[in-house]
Backbone bond lengths (Angstrom), bond angles and torsions (degrees), N, CA, C in turn:
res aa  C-N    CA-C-N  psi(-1)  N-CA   C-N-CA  omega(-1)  CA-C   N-CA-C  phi
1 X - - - 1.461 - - 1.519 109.63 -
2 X 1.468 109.53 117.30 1.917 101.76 161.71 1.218 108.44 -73.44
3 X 1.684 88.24 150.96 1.357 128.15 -173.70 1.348 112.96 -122.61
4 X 1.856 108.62 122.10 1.612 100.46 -166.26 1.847 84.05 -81.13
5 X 0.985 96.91 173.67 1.537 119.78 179.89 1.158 119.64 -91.18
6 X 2.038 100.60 -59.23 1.768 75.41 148.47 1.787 168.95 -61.87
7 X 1.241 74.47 -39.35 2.028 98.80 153.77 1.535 117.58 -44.00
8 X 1.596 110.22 -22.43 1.219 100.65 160.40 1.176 127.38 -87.54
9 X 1.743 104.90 -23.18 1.818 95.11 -172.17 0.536 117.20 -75.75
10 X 1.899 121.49 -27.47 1.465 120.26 172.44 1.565 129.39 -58.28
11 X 0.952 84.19 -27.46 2.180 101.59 -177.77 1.214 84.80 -60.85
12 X 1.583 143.48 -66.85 1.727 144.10 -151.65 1.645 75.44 -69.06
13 X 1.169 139.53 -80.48 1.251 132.79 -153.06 1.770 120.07 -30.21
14 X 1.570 88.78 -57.28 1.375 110.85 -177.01 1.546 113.38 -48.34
15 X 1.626 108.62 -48.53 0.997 106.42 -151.30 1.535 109.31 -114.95
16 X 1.763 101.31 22.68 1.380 104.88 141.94 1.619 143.62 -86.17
17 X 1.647 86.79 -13.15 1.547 101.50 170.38 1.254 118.54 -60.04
18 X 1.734 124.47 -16.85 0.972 118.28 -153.68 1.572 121.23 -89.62
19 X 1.305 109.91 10.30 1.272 120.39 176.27 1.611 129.23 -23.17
20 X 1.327 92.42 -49.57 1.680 105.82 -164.54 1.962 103.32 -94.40
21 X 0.849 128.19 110.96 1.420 127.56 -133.08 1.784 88.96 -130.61
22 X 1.311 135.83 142.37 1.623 123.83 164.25 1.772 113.34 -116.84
23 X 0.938 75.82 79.49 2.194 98.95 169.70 1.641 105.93 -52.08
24 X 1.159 104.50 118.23 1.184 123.06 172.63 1.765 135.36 -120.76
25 X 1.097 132.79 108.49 1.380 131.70 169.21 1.727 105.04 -51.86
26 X 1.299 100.62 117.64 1.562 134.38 166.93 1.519 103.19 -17.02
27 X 1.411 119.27 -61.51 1.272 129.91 -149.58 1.821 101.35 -147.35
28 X 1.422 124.49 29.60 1.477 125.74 161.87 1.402 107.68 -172.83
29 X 1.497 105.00 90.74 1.085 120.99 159.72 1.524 131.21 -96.47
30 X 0.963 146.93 162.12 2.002 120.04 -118.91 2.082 62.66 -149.83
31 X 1.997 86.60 147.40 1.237 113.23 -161.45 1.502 77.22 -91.60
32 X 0.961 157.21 8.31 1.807 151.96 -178.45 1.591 116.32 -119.78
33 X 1.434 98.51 10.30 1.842 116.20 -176.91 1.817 96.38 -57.88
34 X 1.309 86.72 129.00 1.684 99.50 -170.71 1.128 117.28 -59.65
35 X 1.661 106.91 -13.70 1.720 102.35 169.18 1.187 116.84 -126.41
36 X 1.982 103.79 59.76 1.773 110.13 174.21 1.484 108.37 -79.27
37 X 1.090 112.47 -26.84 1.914 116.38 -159.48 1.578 86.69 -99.91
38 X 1.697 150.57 30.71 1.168 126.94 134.51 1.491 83.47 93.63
39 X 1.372 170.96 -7.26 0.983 153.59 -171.40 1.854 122.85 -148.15
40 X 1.421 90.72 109.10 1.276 120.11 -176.17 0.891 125.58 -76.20
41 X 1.511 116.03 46.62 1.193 128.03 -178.62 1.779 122.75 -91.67
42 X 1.290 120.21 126.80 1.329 105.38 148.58 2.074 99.81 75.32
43 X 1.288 121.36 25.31 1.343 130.92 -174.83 1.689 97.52 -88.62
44 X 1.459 117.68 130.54 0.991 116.27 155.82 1.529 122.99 -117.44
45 X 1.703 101.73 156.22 1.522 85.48 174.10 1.646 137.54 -54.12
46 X 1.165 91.68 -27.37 1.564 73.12 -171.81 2.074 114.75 -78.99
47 X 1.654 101.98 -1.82 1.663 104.60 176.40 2.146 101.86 -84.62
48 X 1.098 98.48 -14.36 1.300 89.06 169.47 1.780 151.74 -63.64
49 X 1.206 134.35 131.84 1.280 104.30 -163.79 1.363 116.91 -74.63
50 X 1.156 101.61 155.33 2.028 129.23 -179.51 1.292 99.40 -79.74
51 X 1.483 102.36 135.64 1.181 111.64 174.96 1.760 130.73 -62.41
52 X 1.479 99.72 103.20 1.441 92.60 -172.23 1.689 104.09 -125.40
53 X 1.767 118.65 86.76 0.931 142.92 -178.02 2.063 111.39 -40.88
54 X 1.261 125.37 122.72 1.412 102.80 174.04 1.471 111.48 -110.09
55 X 1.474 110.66 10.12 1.470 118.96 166.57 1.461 127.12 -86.80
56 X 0.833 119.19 129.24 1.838 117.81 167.83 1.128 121.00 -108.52
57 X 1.170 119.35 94.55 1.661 156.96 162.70 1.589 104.59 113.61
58 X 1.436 120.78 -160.53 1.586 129.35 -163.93 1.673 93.69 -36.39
59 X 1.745 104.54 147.61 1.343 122.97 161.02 1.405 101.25 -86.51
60 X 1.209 100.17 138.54 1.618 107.44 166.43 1.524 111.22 -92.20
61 X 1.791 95.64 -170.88 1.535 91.96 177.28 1.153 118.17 -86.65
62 X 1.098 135.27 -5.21 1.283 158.80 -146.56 1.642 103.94 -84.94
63 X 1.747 84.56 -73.99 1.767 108.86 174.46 1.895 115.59 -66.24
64 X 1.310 105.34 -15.95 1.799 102.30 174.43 1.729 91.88 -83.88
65 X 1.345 126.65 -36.46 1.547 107.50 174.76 1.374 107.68 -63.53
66 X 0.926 134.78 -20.43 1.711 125.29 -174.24 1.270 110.62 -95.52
67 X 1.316 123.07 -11.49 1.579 132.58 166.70 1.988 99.69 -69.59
68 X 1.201 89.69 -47.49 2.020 105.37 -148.77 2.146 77.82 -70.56
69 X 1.090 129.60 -49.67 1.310 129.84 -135.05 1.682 94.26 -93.45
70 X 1.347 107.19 -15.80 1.704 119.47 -167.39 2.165 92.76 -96.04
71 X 1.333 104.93 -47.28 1.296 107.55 163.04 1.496 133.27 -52.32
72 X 1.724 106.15 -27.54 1.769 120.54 -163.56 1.900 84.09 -101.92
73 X 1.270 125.00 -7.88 1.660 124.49 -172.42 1.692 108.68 -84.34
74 X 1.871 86.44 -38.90 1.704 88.78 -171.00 1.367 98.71 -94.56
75 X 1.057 133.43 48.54 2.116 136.76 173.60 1.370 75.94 -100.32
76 X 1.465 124.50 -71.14 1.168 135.09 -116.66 1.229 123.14 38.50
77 X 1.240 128.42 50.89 1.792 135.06 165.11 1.560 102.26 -96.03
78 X 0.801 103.24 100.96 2.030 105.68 -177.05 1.744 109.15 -70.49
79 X 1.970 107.44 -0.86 1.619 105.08 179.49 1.504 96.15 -105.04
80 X 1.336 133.16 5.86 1.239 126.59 141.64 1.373 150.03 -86.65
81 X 1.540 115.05 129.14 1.892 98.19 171.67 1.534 83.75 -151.46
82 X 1.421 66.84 -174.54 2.258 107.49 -179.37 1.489 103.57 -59.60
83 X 1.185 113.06 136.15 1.715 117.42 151.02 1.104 92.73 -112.31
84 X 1.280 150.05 -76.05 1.503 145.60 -111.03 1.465 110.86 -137.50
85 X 1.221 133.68 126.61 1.434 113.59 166.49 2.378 95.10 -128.01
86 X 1.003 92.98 131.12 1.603 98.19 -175.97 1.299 109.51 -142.03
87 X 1.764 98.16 103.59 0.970 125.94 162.13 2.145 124.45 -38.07
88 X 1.297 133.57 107.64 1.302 149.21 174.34 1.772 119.24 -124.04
89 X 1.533 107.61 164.43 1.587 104.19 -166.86 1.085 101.06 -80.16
90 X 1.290 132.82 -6.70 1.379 113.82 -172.94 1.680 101.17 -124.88
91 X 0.838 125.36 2.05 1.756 134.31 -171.54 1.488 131.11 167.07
92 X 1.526 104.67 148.13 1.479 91.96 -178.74 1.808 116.69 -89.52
93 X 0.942 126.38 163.33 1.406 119.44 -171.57 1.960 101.99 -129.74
94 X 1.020 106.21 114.77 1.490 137.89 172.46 1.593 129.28 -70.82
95 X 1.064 121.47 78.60 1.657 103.21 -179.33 1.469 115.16 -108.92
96 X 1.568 92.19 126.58 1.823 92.21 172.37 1.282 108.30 -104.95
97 X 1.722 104.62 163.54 0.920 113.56 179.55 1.618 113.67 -139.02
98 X 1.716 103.90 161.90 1.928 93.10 176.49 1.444 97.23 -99.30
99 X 1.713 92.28 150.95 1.757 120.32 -170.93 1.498 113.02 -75.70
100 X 1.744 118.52 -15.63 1.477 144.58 170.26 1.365 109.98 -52.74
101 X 1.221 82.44 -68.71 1.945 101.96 -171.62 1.424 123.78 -99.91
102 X 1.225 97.80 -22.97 1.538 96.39 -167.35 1.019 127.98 76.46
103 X 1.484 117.60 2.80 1.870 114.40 175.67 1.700 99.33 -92.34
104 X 1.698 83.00 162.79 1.824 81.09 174.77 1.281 98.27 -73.90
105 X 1.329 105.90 173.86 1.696 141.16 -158.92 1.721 104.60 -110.40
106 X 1.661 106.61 -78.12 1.182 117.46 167.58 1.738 110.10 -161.32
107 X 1.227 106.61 -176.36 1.562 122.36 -170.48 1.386 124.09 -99.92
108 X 0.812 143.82 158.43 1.665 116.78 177.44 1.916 87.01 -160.98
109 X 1.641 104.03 165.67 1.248 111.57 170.51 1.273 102.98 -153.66
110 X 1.674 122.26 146.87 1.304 145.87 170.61 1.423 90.54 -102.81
111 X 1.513 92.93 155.40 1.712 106.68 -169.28 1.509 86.68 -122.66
112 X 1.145 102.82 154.08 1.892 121.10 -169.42 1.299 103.88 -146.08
113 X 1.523 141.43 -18.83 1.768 138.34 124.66 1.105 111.17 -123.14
114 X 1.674 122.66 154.00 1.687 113.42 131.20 1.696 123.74 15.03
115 X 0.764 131.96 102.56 1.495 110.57 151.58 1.264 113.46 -69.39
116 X 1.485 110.58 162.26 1.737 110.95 -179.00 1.465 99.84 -93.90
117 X 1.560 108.37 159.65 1.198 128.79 158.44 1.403 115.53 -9.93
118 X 1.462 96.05 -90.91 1.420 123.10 -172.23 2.050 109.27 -37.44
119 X 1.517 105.10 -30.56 1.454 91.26 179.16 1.937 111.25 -99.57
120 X 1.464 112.86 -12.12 1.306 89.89 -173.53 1.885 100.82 -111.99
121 X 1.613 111.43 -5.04 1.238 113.50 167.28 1.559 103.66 95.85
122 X 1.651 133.16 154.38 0.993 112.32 150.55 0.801 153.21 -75.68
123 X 1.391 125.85 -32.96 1.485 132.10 145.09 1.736 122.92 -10.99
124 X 1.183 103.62 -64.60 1.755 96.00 144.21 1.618 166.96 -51.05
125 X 1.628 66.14 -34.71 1.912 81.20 172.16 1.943 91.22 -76.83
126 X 1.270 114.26 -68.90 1.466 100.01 178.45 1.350 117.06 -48.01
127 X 1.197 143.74 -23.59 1.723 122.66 144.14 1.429 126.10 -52.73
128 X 1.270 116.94 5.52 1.747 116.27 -156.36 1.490 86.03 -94.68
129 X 1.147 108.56 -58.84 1.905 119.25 -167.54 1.790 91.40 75.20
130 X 1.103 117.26 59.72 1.461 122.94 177.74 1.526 125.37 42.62
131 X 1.200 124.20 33.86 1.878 139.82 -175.25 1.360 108.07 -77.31
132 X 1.830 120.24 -7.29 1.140 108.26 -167.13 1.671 101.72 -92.96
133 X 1.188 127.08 154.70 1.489 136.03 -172.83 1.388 114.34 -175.09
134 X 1.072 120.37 178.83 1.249 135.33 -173.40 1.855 103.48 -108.25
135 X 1.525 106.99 110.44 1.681 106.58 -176.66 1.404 112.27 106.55
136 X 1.562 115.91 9.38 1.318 139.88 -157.09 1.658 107.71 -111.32
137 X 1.854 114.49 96.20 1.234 133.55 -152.59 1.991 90.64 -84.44
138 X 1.104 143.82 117.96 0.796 118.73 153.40 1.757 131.52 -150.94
139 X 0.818 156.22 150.31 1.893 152.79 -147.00 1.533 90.57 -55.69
140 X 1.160 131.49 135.77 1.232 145.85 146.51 1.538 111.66 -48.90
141 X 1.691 109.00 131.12 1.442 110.14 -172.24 1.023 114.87 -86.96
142 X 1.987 140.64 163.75 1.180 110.98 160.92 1.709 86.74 126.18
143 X 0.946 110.65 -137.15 1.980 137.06 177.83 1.629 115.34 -55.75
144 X 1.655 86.20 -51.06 1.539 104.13 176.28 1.552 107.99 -54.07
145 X 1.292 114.23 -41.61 1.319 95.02 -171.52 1.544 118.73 -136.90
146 X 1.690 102.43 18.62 1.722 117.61 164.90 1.633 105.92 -99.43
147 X 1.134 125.55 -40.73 1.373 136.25 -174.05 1.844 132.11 -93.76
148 X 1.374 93.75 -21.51 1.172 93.06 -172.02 1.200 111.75 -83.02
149 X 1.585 128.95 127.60 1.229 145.34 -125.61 1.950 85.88 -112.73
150 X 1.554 132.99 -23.35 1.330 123.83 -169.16 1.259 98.33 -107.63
151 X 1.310 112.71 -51.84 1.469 125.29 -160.77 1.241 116.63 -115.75
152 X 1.329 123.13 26.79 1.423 146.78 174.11 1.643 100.57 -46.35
153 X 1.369 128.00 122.02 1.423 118.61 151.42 1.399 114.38 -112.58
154 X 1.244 126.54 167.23 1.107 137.82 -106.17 1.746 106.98 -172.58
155 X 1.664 143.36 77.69 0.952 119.74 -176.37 1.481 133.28 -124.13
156 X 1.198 121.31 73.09 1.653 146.21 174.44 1.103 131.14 -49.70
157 X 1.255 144.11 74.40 1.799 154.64 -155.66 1.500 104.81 41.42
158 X 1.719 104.40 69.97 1.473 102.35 166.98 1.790 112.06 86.02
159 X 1.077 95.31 -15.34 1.867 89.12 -173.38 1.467 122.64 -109.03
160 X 1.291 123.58 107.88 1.303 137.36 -177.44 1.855 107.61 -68.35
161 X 1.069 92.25 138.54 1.568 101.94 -173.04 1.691 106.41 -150.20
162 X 1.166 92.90 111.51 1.736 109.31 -162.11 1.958 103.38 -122.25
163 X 1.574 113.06 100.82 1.524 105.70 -165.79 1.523 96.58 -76.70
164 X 1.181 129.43 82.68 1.225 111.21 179.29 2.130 116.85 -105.53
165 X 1.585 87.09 25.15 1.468 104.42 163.11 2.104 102.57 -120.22
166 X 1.174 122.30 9.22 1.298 131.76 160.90 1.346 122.37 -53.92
167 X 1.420 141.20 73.41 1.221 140.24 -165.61 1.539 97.86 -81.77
168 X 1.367 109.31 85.46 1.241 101.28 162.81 1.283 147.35 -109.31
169 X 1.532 153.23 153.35 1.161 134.57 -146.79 1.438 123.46 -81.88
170 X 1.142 129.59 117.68 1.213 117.12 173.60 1.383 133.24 -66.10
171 X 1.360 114.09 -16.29 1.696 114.50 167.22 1.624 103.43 -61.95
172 X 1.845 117.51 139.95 1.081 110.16 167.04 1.544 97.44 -151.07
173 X 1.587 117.96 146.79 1.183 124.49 -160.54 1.763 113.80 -47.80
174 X 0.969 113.45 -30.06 1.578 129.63 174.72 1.318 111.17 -66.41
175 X 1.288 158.03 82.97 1.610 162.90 144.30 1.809 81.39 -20.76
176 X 1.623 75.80 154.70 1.781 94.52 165.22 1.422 133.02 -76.81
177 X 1.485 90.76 -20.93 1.790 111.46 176.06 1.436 102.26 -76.79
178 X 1.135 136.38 -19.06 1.657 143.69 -160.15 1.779 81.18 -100.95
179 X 1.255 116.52 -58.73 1.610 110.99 -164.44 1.303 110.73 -70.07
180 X 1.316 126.02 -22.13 1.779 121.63 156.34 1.333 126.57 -51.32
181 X 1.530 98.92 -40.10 1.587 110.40 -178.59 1.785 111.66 -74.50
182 X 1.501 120.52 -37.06 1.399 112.72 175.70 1.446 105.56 -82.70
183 X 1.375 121.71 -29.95 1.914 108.48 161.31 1.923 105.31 -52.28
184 X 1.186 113.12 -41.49 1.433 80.28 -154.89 1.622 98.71 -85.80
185 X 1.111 116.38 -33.58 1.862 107.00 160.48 1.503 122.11 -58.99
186 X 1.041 117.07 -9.98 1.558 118.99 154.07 1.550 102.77 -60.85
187 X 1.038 110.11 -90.04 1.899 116.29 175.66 1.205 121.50 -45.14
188 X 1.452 153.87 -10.15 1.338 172.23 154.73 1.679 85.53 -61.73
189 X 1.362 124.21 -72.45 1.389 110.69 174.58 1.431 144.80 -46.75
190 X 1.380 110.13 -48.65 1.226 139.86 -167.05 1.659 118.89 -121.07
191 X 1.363 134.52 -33.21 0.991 144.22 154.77 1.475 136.35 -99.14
192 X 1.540 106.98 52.73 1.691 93.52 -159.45 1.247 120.41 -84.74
193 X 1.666 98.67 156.04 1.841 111.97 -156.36 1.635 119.33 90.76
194 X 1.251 99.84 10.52 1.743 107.69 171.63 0.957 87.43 -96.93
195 X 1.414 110.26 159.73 1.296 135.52 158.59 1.973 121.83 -127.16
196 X 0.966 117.27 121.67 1.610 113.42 -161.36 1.678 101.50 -90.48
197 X 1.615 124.47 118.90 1.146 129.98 175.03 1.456 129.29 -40.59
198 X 1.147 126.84 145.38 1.972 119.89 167.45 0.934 107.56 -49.87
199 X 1.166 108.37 -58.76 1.941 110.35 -155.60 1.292 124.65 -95.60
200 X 1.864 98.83 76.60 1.579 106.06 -179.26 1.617 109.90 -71.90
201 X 1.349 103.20 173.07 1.071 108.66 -171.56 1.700 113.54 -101.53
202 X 1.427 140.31 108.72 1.331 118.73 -171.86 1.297 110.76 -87.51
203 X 1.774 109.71 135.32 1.818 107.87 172.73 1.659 86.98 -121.40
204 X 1.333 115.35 166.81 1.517 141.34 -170.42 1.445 102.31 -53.58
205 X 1.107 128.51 88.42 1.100 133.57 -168.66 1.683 140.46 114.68
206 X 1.430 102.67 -26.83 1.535 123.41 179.07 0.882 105.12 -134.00
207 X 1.632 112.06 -174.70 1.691 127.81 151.55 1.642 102.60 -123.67
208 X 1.029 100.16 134.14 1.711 103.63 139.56 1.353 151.66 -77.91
209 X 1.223 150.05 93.04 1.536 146.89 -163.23 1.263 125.54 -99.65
210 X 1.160 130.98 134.36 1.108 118.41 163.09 1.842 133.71 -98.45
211 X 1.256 111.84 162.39 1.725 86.35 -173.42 1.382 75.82 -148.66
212 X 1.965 90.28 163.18 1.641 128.41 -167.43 1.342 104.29 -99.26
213 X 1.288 123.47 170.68 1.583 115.88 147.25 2.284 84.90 -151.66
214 X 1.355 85.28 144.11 1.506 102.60 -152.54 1.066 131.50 24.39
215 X 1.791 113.50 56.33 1.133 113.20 174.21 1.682 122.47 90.91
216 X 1.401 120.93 -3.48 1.104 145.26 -173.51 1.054 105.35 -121.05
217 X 1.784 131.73 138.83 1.459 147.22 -178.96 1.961 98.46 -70.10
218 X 1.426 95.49 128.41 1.200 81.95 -161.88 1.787 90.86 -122.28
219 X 1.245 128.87 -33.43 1.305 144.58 -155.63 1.194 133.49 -178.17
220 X 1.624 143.43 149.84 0.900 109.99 176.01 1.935 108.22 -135.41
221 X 1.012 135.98 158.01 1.378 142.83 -175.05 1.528 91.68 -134.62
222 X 1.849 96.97 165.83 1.360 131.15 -146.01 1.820 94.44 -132.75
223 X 1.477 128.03 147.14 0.967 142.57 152.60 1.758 130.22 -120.70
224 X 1.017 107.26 114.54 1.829 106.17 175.71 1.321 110.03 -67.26
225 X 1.610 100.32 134.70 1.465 107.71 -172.04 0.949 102.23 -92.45
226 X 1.401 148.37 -0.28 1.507 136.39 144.34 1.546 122.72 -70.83
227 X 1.065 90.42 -76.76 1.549 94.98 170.42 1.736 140.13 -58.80
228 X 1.402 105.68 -25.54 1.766 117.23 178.15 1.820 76.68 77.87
229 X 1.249 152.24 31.71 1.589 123.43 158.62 1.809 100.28 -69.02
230 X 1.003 105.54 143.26 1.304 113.36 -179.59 2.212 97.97 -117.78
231 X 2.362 97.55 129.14 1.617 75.83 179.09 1.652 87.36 -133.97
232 X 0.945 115.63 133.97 1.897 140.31 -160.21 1.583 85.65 -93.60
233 X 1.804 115.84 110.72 1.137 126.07 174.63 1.462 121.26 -76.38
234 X 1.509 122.05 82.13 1.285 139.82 -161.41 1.955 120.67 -72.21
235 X 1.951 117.06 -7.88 1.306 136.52 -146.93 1.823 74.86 -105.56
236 X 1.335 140.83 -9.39 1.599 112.79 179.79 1.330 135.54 -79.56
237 X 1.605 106.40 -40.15 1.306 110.44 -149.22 1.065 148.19 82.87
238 X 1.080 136.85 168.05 2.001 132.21 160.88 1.626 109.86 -24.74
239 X 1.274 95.98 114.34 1.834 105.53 166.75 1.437 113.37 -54.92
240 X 1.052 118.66 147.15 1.382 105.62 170.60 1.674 106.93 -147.04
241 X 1.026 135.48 -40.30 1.305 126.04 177.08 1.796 104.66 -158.17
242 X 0.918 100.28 169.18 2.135 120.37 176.56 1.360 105.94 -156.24
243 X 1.894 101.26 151.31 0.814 120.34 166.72 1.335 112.84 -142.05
244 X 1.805 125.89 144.25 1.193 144.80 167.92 1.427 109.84 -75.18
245 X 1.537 113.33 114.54 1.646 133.40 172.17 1.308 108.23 -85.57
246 X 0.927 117.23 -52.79 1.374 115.20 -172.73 1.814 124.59 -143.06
């Protein structure tokens, strides 16, 4: 399989932001969670919670909805919820969305192993400072949190910065029908025998897509609605199941 080159640097890029990570217990999440009042401001690692797992062995899908739904409780933004929860080998992947508009919001992923080396690079793992775990709630790297124009995070010596007073526009020169067409010439290049779905998803700044390979959900990649950069979310693994929240 080719491999664009850039798609990789960005992945190390992406997924050095990811430092600042929000660890959550399965089933006790604490009424003083630093992000009850909706604002992600000014979080450092060390005020964050430690991973204190309440599962013993594999998370199911079951228990990543009670992570994602215990996380969407302490926003308290009542114009947010769940669309998507999709089950992968290496994590579950979370998308919210606002109840206003209907665009997604942002991305999120629970981790269900380690990822290996080889997919998040070292350069990353030494950005991790060890955050990765099993039960481990945290922003999806990549689009989610280079592109997104509302809910963009942002992480600079320890400090989380979440614009979630950013009114930003959702028109962006890129239509969604235009961002299907550079997903699926993304994969025509580099993935051939994918096929990239209609019904991307638009967040403040991008789209999200998903694509098949024989007919089966196979992966999904991101397009900038300014630019058409297209970045192929490489941190999942083997698809394995989804479910509709809402």
């Amino acid at each position: 399989m080719k491999v664009n080159p850039l798609a990789i640097l960005l992945l190390v890029i992406g997924v050095g932001s990811l430092v600042g990570v929000v660890a959550y217990s399965n089933y006790n999440v604490a009424s003083s969670a630093p992000y009850a009042n909706s604002n992600w401001q000014n979080q450092q690692a060390g005020s964050l919670y430690p991973l204190q797992s309440a599962v013993n062995g594999p998370i199911t899908l079951n228990q990543a909805e009670v992570i994602a739904q215990q996380f969407l409780v302490s926003l308290h933004n009542p114009n947010l919820a769940i669309a998507e929860i999709m089950e992968f080998q290496y994590n579950f992947y979370i998308q919210f969305y606002e109840k206003d508009t209907g665009l997604g919001a942002f991305e999120m992923l629970i981790w269900k192993q380690t990822p290996p080396s080889s997919m998040m690079g070292s350069y990353g793992y030494g950005m991790m400072g060890g955050y990765f775990g099993v039960g481990v709630l945290m922003p999806e790297p990549g689009p989610n949190m280079m592109w997104n124009t509302r809910y963009g995070m942002s992480r600079m010596m320890g400090e989380w910065n979440v614009n979630w007073g950013n009114q930003a526009s959702s028109t962006m020169p890129i239509p969604k029908d235009r961002a299907v067409q550079l997903a699926q010439a993304y994969l025509d290049t580099n993935l051939h025998g994918a096929v990239a779905e209609s019904d991307a998803t638009q967040f403040y700044g991008y789209y999200t897509v998903d694509f098949t390979m024989n007919g089966n959900t196979a992966g999904m990649l991101s397009v900038n609605g300014y630019t058409g950069q297209v970045w192929l979310h490489t941190w999942h693994g083997v698809f394995i199941q989804e479910t509709k929240v809402n």
